[in-house]
N, C-alpha and C positions, 0 to 999 in steps of 0.2 A: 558607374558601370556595375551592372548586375550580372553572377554567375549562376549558370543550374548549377546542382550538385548529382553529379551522378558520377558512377564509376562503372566499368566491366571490370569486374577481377581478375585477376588469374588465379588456376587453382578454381575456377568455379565448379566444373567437371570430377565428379569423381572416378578414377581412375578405374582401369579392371582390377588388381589386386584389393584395392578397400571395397571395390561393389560386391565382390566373389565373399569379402569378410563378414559384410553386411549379411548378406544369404545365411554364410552357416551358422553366423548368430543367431540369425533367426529361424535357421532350423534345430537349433538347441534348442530353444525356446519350446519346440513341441513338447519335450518332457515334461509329464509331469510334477510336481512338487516331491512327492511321494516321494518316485522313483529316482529323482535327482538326487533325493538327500541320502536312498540305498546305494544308489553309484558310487556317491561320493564318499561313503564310508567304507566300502569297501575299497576302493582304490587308495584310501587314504591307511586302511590295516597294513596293505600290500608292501606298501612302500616303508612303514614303520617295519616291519619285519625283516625286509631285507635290509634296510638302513641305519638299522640301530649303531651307533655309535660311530658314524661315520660323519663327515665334514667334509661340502664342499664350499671352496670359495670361489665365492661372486666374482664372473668379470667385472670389470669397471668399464659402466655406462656411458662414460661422455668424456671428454676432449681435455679436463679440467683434473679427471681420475676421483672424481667422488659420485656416490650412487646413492641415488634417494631413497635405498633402505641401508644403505652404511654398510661397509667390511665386508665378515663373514658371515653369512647364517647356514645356522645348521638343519639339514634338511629332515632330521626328527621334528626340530622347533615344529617347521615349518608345515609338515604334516601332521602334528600333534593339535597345530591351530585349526588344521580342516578336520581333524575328525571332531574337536570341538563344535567346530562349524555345524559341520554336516549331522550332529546327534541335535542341534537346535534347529537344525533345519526338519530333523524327524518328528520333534515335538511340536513343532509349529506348523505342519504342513497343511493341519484344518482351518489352520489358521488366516493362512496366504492362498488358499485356492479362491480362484476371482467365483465370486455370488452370483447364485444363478435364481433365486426367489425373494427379494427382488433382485435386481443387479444395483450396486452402488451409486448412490450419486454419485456427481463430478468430481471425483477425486479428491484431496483438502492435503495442508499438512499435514507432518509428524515430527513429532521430537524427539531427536535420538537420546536416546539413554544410556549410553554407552558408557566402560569404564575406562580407567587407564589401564588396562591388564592388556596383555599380549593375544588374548585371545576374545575380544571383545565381543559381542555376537554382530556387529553392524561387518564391523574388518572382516573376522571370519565366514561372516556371510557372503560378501562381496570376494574375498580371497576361496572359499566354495564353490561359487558361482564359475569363476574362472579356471578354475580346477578340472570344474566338469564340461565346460567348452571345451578344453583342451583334449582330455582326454577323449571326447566323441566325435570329434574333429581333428583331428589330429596322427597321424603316424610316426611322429617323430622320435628322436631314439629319447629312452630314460633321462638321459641326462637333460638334456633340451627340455622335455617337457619338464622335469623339476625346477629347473631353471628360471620357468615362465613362472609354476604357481608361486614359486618365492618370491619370485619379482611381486606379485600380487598380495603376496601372505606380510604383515607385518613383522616387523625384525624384531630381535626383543629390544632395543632401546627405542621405538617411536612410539611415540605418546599417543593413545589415541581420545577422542570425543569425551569428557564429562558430561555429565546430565546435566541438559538444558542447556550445552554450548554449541549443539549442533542442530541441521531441520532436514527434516528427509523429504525431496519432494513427492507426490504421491499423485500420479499421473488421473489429471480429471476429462482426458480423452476418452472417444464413448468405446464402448467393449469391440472386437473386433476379433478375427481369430487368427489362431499362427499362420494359414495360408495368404491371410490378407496383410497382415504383419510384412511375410517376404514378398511379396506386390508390391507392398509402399517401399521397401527396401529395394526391391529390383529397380521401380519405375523411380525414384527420389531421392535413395540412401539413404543411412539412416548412422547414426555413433556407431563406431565398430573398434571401440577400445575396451572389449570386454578382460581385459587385464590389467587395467589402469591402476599402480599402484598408490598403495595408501600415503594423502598425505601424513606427515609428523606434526600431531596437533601442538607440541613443543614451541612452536612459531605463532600462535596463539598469547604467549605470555610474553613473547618480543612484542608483538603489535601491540600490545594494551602498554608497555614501557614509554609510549613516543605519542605525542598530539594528535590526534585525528589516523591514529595506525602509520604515520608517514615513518617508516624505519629505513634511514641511510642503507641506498644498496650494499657499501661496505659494511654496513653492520649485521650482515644477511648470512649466519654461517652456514659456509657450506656444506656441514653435514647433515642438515635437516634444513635445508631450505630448499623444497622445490625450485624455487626463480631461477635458483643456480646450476641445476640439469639438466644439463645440454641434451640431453636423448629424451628428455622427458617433456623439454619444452618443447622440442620438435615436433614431436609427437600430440601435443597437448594443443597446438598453436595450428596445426596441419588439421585436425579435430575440428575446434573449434572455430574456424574460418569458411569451412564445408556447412558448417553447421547452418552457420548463421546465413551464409549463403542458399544452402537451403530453404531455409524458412522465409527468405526474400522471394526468392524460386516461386515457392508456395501460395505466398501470398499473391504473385499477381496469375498464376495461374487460376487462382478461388475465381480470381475477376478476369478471364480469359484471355489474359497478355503472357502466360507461359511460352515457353520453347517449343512446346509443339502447336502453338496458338502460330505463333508465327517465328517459321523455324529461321528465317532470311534476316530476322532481326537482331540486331544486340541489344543487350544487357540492357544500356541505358535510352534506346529507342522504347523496348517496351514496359520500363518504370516511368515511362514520363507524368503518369498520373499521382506518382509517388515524389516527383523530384523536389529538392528541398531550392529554391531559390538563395543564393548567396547574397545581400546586400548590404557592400563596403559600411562600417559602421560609421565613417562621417557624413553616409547619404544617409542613414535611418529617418533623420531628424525632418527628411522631403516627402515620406510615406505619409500617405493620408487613410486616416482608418476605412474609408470605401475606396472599392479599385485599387488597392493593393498588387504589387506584383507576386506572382505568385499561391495567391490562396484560389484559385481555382485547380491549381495541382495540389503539392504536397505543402506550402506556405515558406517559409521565408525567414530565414537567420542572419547572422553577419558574421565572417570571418573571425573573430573574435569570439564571439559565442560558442560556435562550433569548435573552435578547437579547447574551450570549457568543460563543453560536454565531454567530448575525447579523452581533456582529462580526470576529468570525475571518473568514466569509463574505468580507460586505466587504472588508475586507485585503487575501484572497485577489485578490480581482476587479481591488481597484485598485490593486496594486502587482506584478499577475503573478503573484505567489505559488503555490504549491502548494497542496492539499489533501488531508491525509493521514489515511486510517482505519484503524486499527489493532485487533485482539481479539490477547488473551492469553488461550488455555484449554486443554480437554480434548481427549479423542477425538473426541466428540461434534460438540464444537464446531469441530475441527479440519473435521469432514464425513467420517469413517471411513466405508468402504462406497457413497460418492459416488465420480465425478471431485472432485479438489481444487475445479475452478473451480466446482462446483456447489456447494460450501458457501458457505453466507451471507455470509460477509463478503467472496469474491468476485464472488461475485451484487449484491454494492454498486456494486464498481465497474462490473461487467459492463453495470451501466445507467450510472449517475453521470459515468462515463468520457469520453464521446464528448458527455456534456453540458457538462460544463466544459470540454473541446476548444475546445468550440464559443465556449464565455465567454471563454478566453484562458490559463486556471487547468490544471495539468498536477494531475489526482487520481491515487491508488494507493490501493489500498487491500492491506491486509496480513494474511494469516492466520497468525498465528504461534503457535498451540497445538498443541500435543505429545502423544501419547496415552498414555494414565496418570500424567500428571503433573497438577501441580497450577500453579502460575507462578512459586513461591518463585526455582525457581534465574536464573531471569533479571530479576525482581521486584527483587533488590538492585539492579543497574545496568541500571533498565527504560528509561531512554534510547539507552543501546546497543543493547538487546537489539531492544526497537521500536522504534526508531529517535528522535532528538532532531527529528524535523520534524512529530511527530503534532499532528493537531488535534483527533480526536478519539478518545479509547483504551476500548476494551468490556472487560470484564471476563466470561467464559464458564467458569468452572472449577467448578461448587457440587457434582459429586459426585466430585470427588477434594481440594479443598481448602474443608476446613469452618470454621467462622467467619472471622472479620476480618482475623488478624494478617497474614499474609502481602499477602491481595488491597491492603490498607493501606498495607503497603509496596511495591507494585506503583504503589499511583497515587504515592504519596510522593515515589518515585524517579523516578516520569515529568514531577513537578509541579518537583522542586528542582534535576532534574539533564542535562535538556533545553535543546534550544532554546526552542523553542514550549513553552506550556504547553496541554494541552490540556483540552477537555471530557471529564468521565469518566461512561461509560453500563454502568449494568444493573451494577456492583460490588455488594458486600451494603451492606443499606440502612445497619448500625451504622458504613459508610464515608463510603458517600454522606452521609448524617448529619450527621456530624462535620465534614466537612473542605467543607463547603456552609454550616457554623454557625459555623466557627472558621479556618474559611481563606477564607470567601468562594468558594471554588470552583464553579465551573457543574457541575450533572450532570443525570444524565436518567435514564429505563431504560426499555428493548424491551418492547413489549406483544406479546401472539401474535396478534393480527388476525382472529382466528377465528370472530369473529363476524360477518364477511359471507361466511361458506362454510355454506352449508345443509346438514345431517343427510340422506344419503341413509340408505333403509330397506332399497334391495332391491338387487341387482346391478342389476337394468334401471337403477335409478335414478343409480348410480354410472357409468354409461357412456353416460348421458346427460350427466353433470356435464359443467362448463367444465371445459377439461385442464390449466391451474392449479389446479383445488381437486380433481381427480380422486383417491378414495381418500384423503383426509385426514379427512373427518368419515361416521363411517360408525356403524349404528347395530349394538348390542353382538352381534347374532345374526352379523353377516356382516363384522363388524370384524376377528378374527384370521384366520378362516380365507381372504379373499377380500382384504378391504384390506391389512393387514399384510402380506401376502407379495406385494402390489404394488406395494409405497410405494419401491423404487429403482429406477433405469432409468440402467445403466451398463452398458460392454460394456470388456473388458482390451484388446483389439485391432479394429483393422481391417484386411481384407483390402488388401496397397499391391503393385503390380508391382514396386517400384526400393529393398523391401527385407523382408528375413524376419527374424524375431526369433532369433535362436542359440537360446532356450530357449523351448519349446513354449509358448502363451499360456493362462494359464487360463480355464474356459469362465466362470466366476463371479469376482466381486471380492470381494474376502477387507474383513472388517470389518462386514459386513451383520449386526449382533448387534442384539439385540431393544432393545437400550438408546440406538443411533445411529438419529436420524432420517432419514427419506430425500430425494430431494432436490427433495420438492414442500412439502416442512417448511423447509428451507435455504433455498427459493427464498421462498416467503414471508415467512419474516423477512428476508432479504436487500433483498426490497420495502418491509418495513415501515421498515426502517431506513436506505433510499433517500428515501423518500416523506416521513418526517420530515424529511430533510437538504434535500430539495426545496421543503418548505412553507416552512424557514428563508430558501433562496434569493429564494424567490419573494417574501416579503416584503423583501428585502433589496434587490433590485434596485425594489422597489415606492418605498421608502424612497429610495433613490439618484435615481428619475424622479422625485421630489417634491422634489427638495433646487432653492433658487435657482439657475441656470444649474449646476446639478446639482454644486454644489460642496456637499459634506459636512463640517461641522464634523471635524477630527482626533480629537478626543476621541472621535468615535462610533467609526471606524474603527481608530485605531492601535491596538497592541496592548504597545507595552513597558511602558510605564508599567504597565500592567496586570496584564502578569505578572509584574513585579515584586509589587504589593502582594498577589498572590496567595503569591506564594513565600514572601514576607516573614511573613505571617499563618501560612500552613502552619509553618514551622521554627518559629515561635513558639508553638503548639499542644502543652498540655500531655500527659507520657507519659498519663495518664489517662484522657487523651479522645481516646489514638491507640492503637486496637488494636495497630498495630507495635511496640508497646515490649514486648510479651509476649517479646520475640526476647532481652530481656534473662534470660530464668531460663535461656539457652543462651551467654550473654556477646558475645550480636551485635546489641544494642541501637545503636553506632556506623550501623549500615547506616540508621534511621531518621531520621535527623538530615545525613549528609555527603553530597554531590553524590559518586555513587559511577560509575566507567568500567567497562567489563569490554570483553574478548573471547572468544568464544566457537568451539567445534566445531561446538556442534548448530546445526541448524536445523528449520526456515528461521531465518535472521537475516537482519536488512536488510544492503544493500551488502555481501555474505560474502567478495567479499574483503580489504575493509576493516577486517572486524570477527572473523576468523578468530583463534586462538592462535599461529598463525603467521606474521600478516602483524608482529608486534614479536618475533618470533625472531629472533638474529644470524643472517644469512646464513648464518655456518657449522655452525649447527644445519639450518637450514629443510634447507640441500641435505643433511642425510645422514637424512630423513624423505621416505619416496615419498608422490609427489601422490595426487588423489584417482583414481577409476578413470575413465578416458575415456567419454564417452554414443556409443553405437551406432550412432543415426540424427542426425538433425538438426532436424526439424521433425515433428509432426503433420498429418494428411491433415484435410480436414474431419470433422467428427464429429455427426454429425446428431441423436444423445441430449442433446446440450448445447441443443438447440433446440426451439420446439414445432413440432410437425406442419401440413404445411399447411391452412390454414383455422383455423388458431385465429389467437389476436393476438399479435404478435412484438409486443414492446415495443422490443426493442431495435434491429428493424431502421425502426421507426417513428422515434424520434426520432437514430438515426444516417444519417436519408434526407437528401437534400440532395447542393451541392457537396462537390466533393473537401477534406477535413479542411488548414488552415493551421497551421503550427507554432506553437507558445507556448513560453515562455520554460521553461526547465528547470533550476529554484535548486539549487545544488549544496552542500547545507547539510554533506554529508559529507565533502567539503573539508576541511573547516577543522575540522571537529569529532572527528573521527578519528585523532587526532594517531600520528605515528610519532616514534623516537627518529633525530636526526641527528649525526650526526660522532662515536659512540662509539666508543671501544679496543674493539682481536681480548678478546673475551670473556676474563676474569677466570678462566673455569672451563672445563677440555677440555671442549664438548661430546660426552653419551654420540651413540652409535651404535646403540644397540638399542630406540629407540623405535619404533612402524609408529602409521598414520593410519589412523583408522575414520571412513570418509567419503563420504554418497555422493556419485556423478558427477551433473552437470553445475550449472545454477544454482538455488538453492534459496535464495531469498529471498521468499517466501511471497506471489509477486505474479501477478497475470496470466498475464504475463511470464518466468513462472519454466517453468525446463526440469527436471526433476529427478528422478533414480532412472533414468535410459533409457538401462542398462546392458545387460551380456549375462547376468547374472545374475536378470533381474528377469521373472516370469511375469507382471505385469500392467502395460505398461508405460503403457497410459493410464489409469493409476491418478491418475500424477504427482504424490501427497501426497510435500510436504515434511517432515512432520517425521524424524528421526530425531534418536538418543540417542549421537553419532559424538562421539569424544575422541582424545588421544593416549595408547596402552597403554606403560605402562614396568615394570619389574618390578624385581629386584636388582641384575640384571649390565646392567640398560639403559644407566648413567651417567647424568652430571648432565642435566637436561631446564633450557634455558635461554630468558628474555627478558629485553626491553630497555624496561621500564615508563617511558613517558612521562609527564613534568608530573605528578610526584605530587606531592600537598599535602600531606598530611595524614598521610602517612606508614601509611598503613590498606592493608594488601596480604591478598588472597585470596585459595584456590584450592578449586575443586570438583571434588573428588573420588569414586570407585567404587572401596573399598577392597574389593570382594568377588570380584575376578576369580581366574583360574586358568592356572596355568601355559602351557599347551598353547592358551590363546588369541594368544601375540606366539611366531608360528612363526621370526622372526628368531630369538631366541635360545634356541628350545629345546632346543640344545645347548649352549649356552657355559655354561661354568662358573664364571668370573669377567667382573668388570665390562670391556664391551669386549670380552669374548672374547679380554683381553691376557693370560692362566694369569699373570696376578699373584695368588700362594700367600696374600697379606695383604687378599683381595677376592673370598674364594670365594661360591658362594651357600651359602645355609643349606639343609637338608633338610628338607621338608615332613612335618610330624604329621598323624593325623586334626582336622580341628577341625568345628565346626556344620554341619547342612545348610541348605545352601542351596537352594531346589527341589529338586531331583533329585542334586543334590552337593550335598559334602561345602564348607564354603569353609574357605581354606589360614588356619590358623592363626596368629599372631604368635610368632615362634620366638624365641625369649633372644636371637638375634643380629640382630634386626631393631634397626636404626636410619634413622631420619629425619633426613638431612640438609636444611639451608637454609642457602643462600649470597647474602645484602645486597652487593653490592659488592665481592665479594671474600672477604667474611668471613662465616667457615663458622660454626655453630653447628648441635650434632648431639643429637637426643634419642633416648632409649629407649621400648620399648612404651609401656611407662607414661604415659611425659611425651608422648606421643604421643596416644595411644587416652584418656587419663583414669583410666583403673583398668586393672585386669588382666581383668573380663570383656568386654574388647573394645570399651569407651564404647558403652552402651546407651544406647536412647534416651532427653536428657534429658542425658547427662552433660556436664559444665560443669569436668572439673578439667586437661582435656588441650589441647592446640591444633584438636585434630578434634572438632567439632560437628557431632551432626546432626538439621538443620535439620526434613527433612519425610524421610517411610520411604525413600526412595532420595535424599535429596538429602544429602552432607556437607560441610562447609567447614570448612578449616582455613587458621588465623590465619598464617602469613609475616611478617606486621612489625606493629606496633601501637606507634607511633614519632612521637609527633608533629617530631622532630628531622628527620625524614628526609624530605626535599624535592628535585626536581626529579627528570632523569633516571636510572635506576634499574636493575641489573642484577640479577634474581632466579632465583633459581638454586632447585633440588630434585630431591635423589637418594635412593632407597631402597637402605639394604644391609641384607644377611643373608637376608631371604624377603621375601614376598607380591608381590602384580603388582596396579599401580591402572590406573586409566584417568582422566584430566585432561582436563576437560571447559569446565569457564571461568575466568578470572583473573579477579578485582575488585582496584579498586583507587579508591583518594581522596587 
């Protein structure tokens, strides 16, 4: 038996007192910068002068009698912090005035800088902020209004933000003005806790005390632990349930199911194209990957899962945490033919973002698919590659990687070898299947939503549509010729005075192939896959307001325990019932079973320079390989195709309406889990000299956030798709290519390779004739034969003089074609007798060590003599 998933809230409506609050927030907002920051110093002289030397003491806030600024504060403190405030607000007011030539691109992070002093400029700025609402809004007597800014102003003992423990979000909705501001606030609501005090970053050094931040609600003191104030959770949980309601609201009014779409209807009548279907997890096993129930709405979870996610949620919420979405896939999925930020799994965060801002929770989401690949090669060490912080990982590759094995060992590696274990969505169902029947694992999978977009017949009717479903459902006479060649809306450039591109911009964006959706396809699964993570929230905070003085059993929320006996189950899961073990008829059955690391060239990859092949290079390798190529410009102008036009519904500038965005904690799980080698000896092996970097410029970590390709090379520069297929090229006379493999256990070392390259691609050495370029007689290269074509060439043959060196620790061992390749026709696909395996049509791996003796730090070493040129793209290792 199968359940939709819907709810009608209560509480969905926001009342007249928070809508009236909403307004005058937003009628502060009209002031100026300037002017705000003159108010507030003045106001803030006023009060120090009459105030001097005087003390009042804080009511006690809630039921329990402690207050989440503690005791007494004194109301000098307390205005001594705002005139702080308010004198960095006069310094900075050139600063913070929104850009009017050009207007800023979409918003991005920022990283708070903040110190532990009492007068921090992030607290005081936010404790300013609320100062001068009150006082411009407000008639209430003196006392009352000091009252509120102290509630707002830090106490002296709360701890606030260290540099780089905190992210400021930095709202990338398109410009709009304060009259339109309180429009979205009258017609929507908007946060109207513009006094929201500061949390005690103090709680910070409890969470890092405890496994995965899981700290015993008893262990929670309550004098600086938000969880335990009651007026504040009230307050905080009433917020953020509006919110998020909200932004549900929003999303289906973008696509015409709103309240005033159809006022006669409820909640769960008009989300039906968002509903998440429930199915019992001992039915999963009866799903068939076509005709599924459910994936023509919102797709389909199992009670078990869902309340996973719930509690990941949770976690998130109440210990700071992060939330991280991750997809591994194709072209397709990457968004070929889009802006990068218009494919769906950006489109996640692009809403998701600025909501859990608002809850406290720092999200990302990550698009880390590659075009024409499949996910094999980053699939062995999918912690690295996705990063060890996912909470929930997509699966998007089905027509470049067909059946199981691989996506299998994709989740395998992200379940064994991870921080987090996360939920896995939309994998093939013989995955999901299994590892939900035999590991206990949560999963889910994407529905297309399609059925609250109506079939136009005619073009009139198509430009009538809502301009979210415009040209998505269109009937078969006017579908190719009219819809299809209007289904992208992307532009390579914008006209900017303060820079021009070196290379002429193209008028079209390259990848608009009949096979790549466009990005009113991305943006709706982007929704749908928002609006389920939303419905998980919403009950999750539902859940938390219902808890006795809103404490929550541990069991519900923590999560070690948990993935533990998830991990434990999966490694326990026979080869039979894990498609990943297919990997064994190529002798790489090892990757299914061991927590496996890697570092990588390509990307996007998370943290890239942490996770680079470079960054465990001995120094005296890294400096004789050129960095990547510098980016041109620096930032993006606004881009008004990332948005809808006016008069439709911005979703996202709706639920990022309100005050100015407060920092939240920013968990640095990359820390500690990205290990480098410390205190090694000058390398074992002369570093060669004739490697070069295939790489592009700037940051490409497949986020928001990310900067990437904004070269002088590049004809489309607000393309900004991450992926590329970037290695280190070495060839015969390159010399030894070295690293410095940390913490290996297991003694399991690997490298991916591109044995098909061509001389005349590493212009470094297309003269040298020996290794080095040193005309040592005993290290000539060898002379290239005809051998196979390759596309349009010819690829370099394996000459009698080719050998493969590998150097462990010093100690060299050297093989022949043979022992090399597997046979003499070059290991075809499938061969199993050489150290080169290969895996998927472009992907090859070759075995380095297979040692269980071989433990801890690690110097690995590999040199080609005699001919061919490879390119080295990622290192595994266990």
């Amino acid at each position: 038996m199968v359940k939709r998933r819907t709810e009608d809230p209560d509480g969905a409506e926001l009342d007249g007192l928070v809508r009236e609050m909403a307004i005058k927030s937003a009628r502060s907002d009209g002031l100026s910068g300037g002017w705000k920051a003159v108010i507030i110093l003045l106001v803030a002289i006023i009060i120090l002068l009459i105030t001097d030397s005087i003390e009042i003491k804080m009511s006690k806030d809630d039921s329990n009698g402690k207050s989440l600024q503690g005791g007494i504060t004194k109301v000098k403190e307390a205005a001594a912090a705002t005139t702080a405030a308010a004198t960095t607000a006069a310094t900075t007011t050139a600063a913070t005035q929104p850009a009017t030539d050009p207007a800023p691109q979409d918003g991005g992070a920022t990283t708070s800088a903040a110190t532990t002093t009492t007068t921090s400029t992030i607290a005081g700025a936010t404790a300013s902020a609320s100062a001068s609402t009150s006082s411009t809004t407000t008639t209430t007597t003196t006392a009352a209004t000091t009252t509120t800014t102290a509630a707002a102003a830090p106490a002296g003992n709360v701890q606030l933000c260290k540099a780089d423990d905190c992210w400021t979000y930095s709202s990338r909705a398109q410009p709009i003005t304060d009259e339109e501001k309180k429009k979205l606030a009258a017609e929507h609501g908007s946060w109207t806790w513009t006094d929201e005090p500061v949390r005690d970053r103090k709680m910070l050094d409890l969470y890092k005390k405890y496994a995965n931040r899981d700290v015993p609600w008893k262990d929670m003191p309550g004098d600086i632990a938000w969880q335990k104030n009651n007026a504040y959770m009230t307050r905080y949980l009433k917020e953020s349930k509006d919110l998020v309601m909200r932004a549900m609201e929003a999303i289906l009014a973008e696509y015409g199911h709103g309240k005033k779409d159809a006022p006669n209807d409820d909640f769960a009548t008009r989300s039906q194209m968002f509903s998440l279907l429930t199915v019992p997890d001992e039915e999963l096993l009866e799903l068939k990957q076509k005709n599924a129930p459910g994936l023509e709405n919102g797709g389909f979870t199992t009670p078990r899962s869902w309340e996973g996610l719930k509690r990941r949620l949770l976690h998130a919420l109440i210990t700071e945490d992060s939330f991280v979405f991750a997809m591994g896939g194709h072209s397709a999925a990457a968004g070929h033919g889009n802006h990068f930020s218009q494919s769906y799994t950006l489109q996640v965060a692009w809403i998701l973002e600025p909501i859990f801002a608002r809850l406290g929770v720092r999200h990302e989401a990550r698009n880390m698919a590659n075009g024409g690949m499949g996910t094999g090669q980053h699939g062995i060490a999918a912690a690295t590659m996705y990063g060890p912080d996912v909470d929930m990982l997509m699966w998007d590759s089905g027509m470049t990687e067909p059946g199981g094995r691989d996506p299998d060992l994709m989740a395998r590696q992200s379940i064994i070898s991870g921080i987090k274990v996360p939920v896995l969505w939309s994998f093939p169902y013989s995955v999901l299947q299994n590892l939900n029947r035999f590991g206990e694992c949560e999963v889910g999978s994407m529905g297309q939503a399609m059925t609250g977009i109506a079939e136009a017949t005619t073009t009139a009717e198509v430009d009538k549509t809502i301009w979210a479903a415009r040209f998505m459902k269109c009937a078969s006479d006017i579908d190719k010729e009219f819809c299809k060649t209007n289904r992208f809306n992307a532009t390579c450039w914008i006209e900017r005075d303060d820079f021009t591109p070196e290379k002429p911009q193209s008028p079209h964006m390259g990848g608009q192939a009949s096979w790549h959706p466009g990005n009113r396809v991305h943006q709706l699964q982007g929704r749908t896959l928002a609006f389920t993570i939303l419905q998980a929230l919403h009950e999750a905070l539902n859940e938390w307001s219902e808890a006795p003085n809103f404490e929550l059993p541990d069991d519900k929320w923590h999560v070690t325990t948990h993935y533990e006996n998830i991990r434990e189950k999966v490694l326990a899961i026979e080869p039979e019932n894990s498609p990943c073990y297919g990997l064994s008829a190529i002798g790489l059955e090892r990757v299914c079973k061991l927590p496996m690391k890697a570092r990588s060239e390509w990307s996007p990859r998370p943290y890239p320079d942490l996770t680079s092949m470079r960054s465990i290079m001995p120094k005296e390798q890294v400096d004789l390989i050129d960095p990547p190529p510098p980016v041109s410009y620096q930032s993006d102008v606004f881009n008004p195709v990332l948005h809808p036009p006016p008069g439709e519904v911005d979703v996202l500038n709706i639920v990022a309406n309100g005050p100015e965005f407060r920092e939240v904690l920013k968990p640095h799980y990359e820390s500690y889990y990205y290990n480098k080698v410390a205190g090694l000896d000058k390398p074992k092996q002369k570093p060669g000299k004739g490697h070069i970097l295939t790489h592009p410029s700037g940051i490409c970590d497949g986020t928001l956030d990310s900067f990437c390709k904004r070269d002088a090379k590049n004809d489309c520069l607000l393309n900004a798709h991450n992926d590329a297929r970037s290695g280190i090229f070495t060839d015969s006379v390159s010399g030894w290519l070295l690293w410095n493999i940390p913490k290996v256990e297991n003694g399991y070392i690997l490298l991916k390779a591109e044995t098909w390259h061509f001389r005349d691609e590493n212009p470094k050495t297309i003269e040298w004739k020996s290794i080095n370029n040193e005309n040592d007689n005993r290290q000539l290269r060898g002379d290239a034969e005809s051998g196979r074509m390759l596309g349009k060439r010819k690829q370099e043959p394996y000459c009698d003089e080719f050998r493969y060196e590998i150097s462990i620790n010093g100690k060299v061992k050297t093989l022949d074609k043979n022992q090399f390749t597997g046979d003499t026709s070059v290991g075809e696909l499938g061969s199993n007798d050489g150290i080169r395996k290969q895996m998927q049509r472009v992907v090859e791996i070759i075995t380095l060590a297979d040692d269980p003796n071989l433990k801890g730090d690690v110097e690995v070493g590999v040199r080609i003599k005699g001919c061919k040129e490879f390119l080295y793209s990622h290192i595994y290792w266990s």
